[in-house]
C-alpha positions as CSV (number, residue, x, y, z in Angstrom):
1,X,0.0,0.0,0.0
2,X,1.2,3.7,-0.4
3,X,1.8,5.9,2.3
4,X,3.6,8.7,1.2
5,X,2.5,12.0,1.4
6,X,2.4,13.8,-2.5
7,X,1.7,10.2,-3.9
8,X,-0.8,10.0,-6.7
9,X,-3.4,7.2,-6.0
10,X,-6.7,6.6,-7.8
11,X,-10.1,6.4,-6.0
12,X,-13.4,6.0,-6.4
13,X,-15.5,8.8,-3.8
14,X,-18.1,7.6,-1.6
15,X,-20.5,9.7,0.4
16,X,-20.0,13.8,1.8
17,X,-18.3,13.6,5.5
18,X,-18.4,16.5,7.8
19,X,-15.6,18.7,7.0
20,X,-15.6,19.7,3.4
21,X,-14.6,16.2,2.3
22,X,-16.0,12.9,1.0
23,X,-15.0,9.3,2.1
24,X,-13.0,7.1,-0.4
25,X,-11.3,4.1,1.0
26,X,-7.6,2.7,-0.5
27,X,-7.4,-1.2,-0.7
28,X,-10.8,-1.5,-0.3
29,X,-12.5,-4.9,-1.4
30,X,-14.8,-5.5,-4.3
31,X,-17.5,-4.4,-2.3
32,X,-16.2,-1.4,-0.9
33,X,-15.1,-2.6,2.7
34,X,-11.7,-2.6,4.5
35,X,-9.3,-0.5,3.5
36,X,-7.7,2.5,4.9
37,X,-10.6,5.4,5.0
38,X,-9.2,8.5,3.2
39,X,-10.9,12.0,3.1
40,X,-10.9,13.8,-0.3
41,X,-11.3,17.2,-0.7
42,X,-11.9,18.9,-4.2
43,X,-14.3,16.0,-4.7
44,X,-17.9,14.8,-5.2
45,X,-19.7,11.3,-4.4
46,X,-19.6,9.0,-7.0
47,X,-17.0,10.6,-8.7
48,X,-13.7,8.8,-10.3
49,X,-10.4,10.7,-9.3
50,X,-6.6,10.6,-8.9
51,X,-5.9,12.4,-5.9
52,X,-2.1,13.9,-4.5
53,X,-2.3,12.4,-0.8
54,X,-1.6,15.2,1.4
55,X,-1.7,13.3,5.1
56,X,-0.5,9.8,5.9
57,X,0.9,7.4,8.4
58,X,0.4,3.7,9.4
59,X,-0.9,4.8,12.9
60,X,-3.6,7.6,11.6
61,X,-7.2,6.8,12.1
62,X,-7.4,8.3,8.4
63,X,-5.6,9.8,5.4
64,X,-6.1,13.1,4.2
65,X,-6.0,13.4,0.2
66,X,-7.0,16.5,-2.5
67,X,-8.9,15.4,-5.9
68,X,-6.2,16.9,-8.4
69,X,-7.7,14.9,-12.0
70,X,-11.1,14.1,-12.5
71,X,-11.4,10.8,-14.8
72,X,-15.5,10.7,-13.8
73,X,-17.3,13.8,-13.3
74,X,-20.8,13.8,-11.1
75,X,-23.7,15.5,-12.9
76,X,-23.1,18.5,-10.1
77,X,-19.5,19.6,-10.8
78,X,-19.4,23.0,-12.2
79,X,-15.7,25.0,-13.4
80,X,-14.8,26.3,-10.1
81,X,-15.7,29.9,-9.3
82,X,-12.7,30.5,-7.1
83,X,-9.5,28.0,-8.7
84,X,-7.4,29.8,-5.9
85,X,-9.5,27.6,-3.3
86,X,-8.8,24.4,-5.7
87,X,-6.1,21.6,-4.6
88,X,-3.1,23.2,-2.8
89,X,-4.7,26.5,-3.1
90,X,-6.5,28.5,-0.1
91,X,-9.0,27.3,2.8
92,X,-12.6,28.9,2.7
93,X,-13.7,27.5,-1.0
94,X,-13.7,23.5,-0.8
95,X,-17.5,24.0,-2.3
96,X,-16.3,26.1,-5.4
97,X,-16.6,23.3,-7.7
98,X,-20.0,22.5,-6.8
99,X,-23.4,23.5,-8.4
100,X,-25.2,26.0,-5.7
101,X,-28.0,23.2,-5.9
102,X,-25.2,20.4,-5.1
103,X,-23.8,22.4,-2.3
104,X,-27.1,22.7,-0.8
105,X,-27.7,19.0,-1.2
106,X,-24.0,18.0,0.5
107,X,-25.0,20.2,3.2
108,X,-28.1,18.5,3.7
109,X,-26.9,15.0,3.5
110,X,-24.0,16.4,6.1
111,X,-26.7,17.4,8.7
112,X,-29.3,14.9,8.2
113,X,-26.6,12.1,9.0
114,X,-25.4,14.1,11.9
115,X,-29.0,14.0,13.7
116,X,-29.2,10.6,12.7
117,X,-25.8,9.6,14.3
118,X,-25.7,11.4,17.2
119,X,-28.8,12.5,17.9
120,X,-31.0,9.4,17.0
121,X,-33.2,11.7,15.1
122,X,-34.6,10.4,11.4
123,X,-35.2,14.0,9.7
124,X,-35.0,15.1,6.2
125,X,-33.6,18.6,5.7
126,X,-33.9,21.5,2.6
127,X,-31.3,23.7,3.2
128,X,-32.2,26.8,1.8
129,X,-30.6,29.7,-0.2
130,X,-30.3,33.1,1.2
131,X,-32.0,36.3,-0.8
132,X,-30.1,37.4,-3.6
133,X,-27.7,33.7,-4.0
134,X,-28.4,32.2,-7.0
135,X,-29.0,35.6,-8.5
136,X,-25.1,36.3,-7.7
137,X,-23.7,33.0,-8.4
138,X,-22.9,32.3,-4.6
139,X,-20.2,34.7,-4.9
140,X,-20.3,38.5,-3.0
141,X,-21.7,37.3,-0.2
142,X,-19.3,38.3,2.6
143,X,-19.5,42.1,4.8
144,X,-16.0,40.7,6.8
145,X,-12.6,39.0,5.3
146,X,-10.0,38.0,6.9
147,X,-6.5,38.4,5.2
148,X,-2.4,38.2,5.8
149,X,0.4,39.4,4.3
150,X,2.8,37.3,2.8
151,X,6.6,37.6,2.3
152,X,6.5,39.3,-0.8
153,X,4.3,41.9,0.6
154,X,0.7,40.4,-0.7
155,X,-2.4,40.1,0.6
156,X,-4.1,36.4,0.7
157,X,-5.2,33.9,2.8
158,X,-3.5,30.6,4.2
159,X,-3.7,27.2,2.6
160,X,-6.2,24.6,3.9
161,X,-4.2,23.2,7.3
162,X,-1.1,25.6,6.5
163,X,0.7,28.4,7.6
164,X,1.9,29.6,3.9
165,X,0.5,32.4,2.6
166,X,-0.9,32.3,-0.7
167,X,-1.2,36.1,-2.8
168,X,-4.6,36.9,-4.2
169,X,-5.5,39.0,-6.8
170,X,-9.1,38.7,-5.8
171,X,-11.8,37.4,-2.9
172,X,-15.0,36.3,-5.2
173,X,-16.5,35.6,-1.7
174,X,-16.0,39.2,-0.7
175,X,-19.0,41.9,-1.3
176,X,-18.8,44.6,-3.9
177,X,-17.3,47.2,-1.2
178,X,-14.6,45.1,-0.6
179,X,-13.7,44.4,-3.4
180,X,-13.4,48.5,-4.3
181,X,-11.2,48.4,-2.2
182,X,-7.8,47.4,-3.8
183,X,-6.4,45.7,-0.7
184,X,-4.6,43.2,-3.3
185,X,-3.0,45.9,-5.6
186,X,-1.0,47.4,-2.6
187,X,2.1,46.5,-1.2
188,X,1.8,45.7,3.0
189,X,4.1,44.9,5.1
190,X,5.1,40.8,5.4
191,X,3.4,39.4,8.2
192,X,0.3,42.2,8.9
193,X,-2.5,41.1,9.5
194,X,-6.2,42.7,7.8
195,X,-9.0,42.9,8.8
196,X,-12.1,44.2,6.8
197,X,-15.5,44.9,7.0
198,X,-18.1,46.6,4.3
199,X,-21.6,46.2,6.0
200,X,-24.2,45.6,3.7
201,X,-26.1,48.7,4.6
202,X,-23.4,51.0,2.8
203,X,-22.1,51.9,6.2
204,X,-18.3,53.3,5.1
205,X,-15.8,50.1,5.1
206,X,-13.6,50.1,7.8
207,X,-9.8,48.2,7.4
208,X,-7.7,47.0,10.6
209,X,-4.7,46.8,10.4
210,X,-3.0,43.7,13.7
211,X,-6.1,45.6,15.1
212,X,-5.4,49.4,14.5
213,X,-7.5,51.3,12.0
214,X,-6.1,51.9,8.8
215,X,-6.2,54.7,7.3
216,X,-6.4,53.9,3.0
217,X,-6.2,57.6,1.5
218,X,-3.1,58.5,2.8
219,X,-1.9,54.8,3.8
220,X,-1.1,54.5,6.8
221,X,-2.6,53.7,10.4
222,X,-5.0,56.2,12.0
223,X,-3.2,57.0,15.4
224,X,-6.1,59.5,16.1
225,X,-7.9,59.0,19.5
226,X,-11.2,59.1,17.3
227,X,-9.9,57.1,14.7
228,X,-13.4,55.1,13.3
229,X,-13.0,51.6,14.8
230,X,-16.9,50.0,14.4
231,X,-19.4,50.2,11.3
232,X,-23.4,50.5,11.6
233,X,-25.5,47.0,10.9
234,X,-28.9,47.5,9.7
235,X,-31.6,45.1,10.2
236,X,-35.5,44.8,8.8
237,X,-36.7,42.0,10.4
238,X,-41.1,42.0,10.8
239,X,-41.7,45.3,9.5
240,X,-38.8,47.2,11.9
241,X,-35.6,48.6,11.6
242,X,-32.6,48.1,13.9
243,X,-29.6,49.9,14.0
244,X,-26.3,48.0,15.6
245,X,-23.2,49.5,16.4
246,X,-20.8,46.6,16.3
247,X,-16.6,47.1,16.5
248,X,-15.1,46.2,13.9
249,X,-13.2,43.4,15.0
250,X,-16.4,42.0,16.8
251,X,-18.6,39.2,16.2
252,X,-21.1,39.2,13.4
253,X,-22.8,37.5,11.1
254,X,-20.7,37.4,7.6
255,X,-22.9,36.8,4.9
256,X,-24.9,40.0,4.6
257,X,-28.6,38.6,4.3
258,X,-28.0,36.2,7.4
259,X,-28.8,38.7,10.3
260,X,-32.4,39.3,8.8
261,X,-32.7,35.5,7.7
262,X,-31.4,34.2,11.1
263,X,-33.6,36.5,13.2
264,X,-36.8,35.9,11.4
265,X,-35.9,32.6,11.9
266,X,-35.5,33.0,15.5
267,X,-38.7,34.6,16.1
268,X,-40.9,32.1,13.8
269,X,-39.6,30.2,15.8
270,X,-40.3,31.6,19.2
271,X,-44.3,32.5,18.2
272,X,-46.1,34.9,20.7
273,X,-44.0,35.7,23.3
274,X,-45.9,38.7,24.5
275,X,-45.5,39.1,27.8
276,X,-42.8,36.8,28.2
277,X,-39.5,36.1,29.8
278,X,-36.9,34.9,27.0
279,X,-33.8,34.1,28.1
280,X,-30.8,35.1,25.1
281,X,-28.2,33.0,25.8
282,X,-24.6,33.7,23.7
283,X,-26.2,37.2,23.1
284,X,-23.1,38.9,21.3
285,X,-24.0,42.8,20.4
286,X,-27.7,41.8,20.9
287,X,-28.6,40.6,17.4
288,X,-31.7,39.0,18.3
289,X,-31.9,40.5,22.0
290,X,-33.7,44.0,20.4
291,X,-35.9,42.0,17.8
292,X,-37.1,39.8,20.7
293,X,-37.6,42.8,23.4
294,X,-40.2,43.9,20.9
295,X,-41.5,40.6,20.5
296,X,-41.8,40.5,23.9
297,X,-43.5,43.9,24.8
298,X,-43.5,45.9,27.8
299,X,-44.6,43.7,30.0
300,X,-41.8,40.8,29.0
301,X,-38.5,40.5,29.9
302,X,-35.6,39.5,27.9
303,X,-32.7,38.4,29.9
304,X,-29.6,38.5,27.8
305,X,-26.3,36.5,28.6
306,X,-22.5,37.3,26.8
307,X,-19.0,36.8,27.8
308,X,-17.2,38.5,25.4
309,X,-16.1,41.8,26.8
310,X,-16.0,44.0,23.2
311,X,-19.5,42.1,22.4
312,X,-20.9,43.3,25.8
313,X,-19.5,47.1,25.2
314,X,-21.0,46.8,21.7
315,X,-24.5,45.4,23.3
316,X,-24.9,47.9,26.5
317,X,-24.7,50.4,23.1
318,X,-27.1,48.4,21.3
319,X,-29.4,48.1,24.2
320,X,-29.2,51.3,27.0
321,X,-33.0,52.5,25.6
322,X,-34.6,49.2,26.3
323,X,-36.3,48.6,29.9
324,X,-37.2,45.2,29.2
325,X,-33.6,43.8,28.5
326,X,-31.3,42.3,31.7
327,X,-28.0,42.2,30.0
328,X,-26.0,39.6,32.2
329,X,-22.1,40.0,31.9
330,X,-20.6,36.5,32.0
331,X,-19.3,33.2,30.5
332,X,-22.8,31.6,29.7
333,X,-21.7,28.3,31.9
334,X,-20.7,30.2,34.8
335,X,-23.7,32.7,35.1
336,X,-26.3,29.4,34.3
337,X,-24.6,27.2,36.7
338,X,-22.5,29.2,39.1
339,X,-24.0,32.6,39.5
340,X,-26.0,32.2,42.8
341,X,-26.5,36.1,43.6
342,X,-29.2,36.9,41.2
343,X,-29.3,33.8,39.4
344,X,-31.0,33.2,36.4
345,X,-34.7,30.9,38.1
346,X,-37.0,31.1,35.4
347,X,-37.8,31.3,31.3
348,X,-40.3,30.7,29.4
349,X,-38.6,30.4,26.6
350,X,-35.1,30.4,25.9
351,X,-33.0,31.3,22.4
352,X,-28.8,30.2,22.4
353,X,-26.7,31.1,19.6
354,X,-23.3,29.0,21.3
355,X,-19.8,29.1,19.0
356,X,-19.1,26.4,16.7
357,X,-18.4,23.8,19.4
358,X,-21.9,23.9,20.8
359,X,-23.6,24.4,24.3
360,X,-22.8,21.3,25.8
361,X,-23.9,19.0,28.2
362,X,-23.8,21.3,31.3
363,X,-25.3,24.6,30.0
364,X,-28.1,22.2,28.2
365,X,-29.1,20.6,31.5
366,X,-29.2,24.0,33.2
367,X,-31.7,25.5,30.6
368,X,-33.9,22.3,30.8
369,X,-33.9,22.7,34.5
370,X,-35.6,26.3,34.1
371,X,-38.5,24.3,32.3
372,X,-38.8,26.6,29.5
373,X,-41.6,25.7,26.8
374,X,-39.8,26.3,24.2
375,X,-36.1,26.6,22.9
376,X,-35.1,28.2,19.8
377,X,-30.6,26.7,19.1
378,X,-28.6,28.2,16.5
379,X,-26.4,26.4,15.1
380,X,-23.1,27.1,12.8
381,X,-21.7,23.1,13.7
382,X,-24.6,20.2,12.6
383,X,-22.3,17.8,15.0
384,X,-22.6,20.3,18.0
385,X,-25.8,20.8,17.3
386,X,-27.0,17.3,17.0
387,X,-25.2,16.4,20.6
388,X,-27.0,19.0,21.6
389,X,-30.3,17.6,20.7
390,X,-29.5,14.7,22.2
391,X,-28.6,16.4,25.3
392,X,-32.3,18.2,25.1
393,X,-34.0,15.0,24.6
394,X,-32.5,13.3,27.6
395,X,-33.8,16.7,29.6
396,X,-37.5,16.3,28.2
397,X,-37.3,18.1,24.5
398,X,-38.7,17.2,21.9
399,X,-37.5,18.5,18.2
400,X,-40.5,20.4,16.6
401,X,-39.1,22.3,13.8
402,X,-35.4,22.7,11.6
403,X,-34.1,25.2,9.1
404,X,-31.4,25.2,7.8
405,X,-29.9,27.8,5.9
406,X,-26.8,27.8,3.1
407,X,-24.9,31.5,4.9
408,X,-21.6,30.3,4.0
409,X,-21.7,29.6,0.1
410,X,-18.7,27.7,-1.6
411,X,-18.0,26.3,1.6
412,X,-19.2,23.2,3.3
413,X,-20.8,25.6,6.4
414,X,-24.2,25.7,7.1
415,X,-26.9,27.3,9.5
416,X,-29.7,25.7,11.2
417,X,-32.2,26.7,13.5
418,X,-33.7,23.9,15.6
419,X,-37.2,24.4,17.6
420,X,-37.1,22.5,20.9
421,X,-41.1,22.3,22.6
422,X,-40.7,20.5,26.0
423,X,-42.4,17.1,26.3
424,X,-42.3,15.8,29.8
């Protein structure tokens, strides 16, 4: 068998994996089993390939391998729209060689066997497109890009499970503003780091340099006290406007449609809260804390929860005119299990937005404790969320409703929002 890494082998691709990849397996039998499991990136199921392994080694639980020559193409491959993201190119755009419909589908199968696996849960899932998508190709999506400089003084990104830099001429992922820019037709200095954000609303772009507003006209970094550091969000979400202030090196969401898809979402979800108490757990700048005040009314109350100290400066911003909004200051497992001096005792209903690797065990138990009647998770991970699930079920939750949303075209990310109605 070959175990080199940079050895050509030929392969025939089983199903999507989560990850980006699909599963082919090398010395497999005529029947497909045994073997050494390899995950193929650049790839699609059913599809034919010779692939450059990229990891190897006798005592790895897998191999690690990029498609580099197609010898059978499935019906959903499409010329990439970003070859920079191709084989040995950059992370961020395993999915460019995929139809928007086939991406959709991958995601789907991803999440529907992550429910089933871990969660026990038989569901069929649509993943849906966000407003404007197929009208742009899946391309121009993006309000924030990350970027470093390489040796030679160019912007780009790092390769897939690398630290070298790879120069870009372009971002295709990156909005129109961005792209206006000309942040890869300057020279920068090796080893900066950018960051950038164009909000969708028109707000002016704002570039940080390793964290200092940059200055474009007259390049250089803006030293001045005042020097602009956040952007403006705008959100129209049932019939209202919201206006967020968030830094610039914040949290938010990246795709521009996804804050008014993801809080509409939220609150379908939710139903008539009037009068309620809705606990926001993993609030960030308050996102779906001010959509939910309103929701709520007067006489509710929304108790938000955030760790992250710029988050919490951007939400107390967000937030100061609203009476019905407790903003707790906090890691969200500390104030739900810890925090005894005005402890968190009771929900109706509760919405968490936790990072990629999910809630876990601990915080889930804590919110099923409070007995909420419903619980609205958002999810960025499907195998954090389906743990998750799990964890609710074992707490008395039953699944009621899932969306799932494509927010992250070209890659393998995906969205969902899981409805949770308690049962015992």
């Amino acid at each position: 068998m070959v175990t080199d890494v940079g050895e050509i082998v030929e392969l025939e691709i089983g199903p999507v994996a989560h990850g980006g990849h699909c599963v082919a397996r090398i010395g497999a039998d005529a029947d497909g089993r045994g073997g050494r499991v390899v995950f193929v990136r650049h790839t699609l199921p059913g599809e034919r390939v010779r692939a450059r392994l990229t990891e190897t080694g006798e005592t790895a639980s897998f191999w690690r391998a990029d498609a580099v020559e197609v010898l059978e193409a499935s019906p959903d491959r499409v010329p990439s729209a970003w070859p920079e993201a191709g084989p040995g190119g950059v992370g961020g755009g395993e999915l460019a060689h995929v139809s928007l419909a086939g991406q959709r589908a991958w995601k789907a199968a991803v999440l529907t066997e992550q429910l089933a696996r871990l969660a026990h849960l038989e569901r069929d899932v649509e993943v849906e497109a966000a407003p404007g998508d197929d009208e742009r190709g899946g391309l121009g999506w993006r309000t924030r890009i990350d970027l470093v400089v390489g040796a030679d003084g160019r912007a780009g990104m790092s390769g897939f499970r690398s630290h070298d830099v790879h120069a870009l001429d372009a971002m295709p992922l990156a909005n129109e503003a961005i792209a206006e820019l000309g942040l890869f037709e300057r020279t920068w200095q090796p080893g900066t780091r950018l960051e950038v954000v164009a909000p969708a609303g028109g707000d002016t772009p704002v570039v940080l340099v390793d964290g200092a507003p940059f200055d474009l006209r007259h390049d250089r970094v803006d030293k001045r006290p005042n020097a602009r550091s956040s952007v403006r969000e705008h959100l129209h979400v049932r019939g209202r406007d919201y206006t967020y202030r968030v830094a610039a090196a914040g949290f938010w969401q990246v795709h521009r449609e996804a804050p008014g898809v993801l809080a509409g979402a939220v609150l379908d979800g939710l139903g008539d809260v009037q009068g309620a108490t809705v606990l926001d757990l993993y609030s960030g700048a308050g996102l779906f804390t001010a959509p939910i005040a309103d929701a709520v009314g007067p006489d509710g109350l929304v108790v938000a929860v955030e760790g992250d100290p710029q988050a919490l400066r951007d939400a107390r911003r967000n937030l100061h005119d609203r009476s019905n909004v407790e903003l707790h200051a906090g890691d969200v497992a500390r104030v739900m299990l810890e925090d005894t001096e005005g402890s968190i005792v009771h929900a109706d209903a509760v919405v968490l937005d936790p990072p990629r690797v999910g809630a876990g065990r601990k915080v889930v138990e804590a919110i099923a404790a409070l007995r909420p009647e419903r619980v609205v998770y958002v999810a960025c991970d499907p195998a954090a969320l389906a743990r998750d699930l799990a964890y609710f079920a074992d707490g008395g939750y039953t699944l009621e409703g899932l969306r799932a949303f494509d927010l992250f075209p070209m890659t393998h990310h995906v969205e969902a929002v899981a409805v949770l109605v308690r049962s015992a």
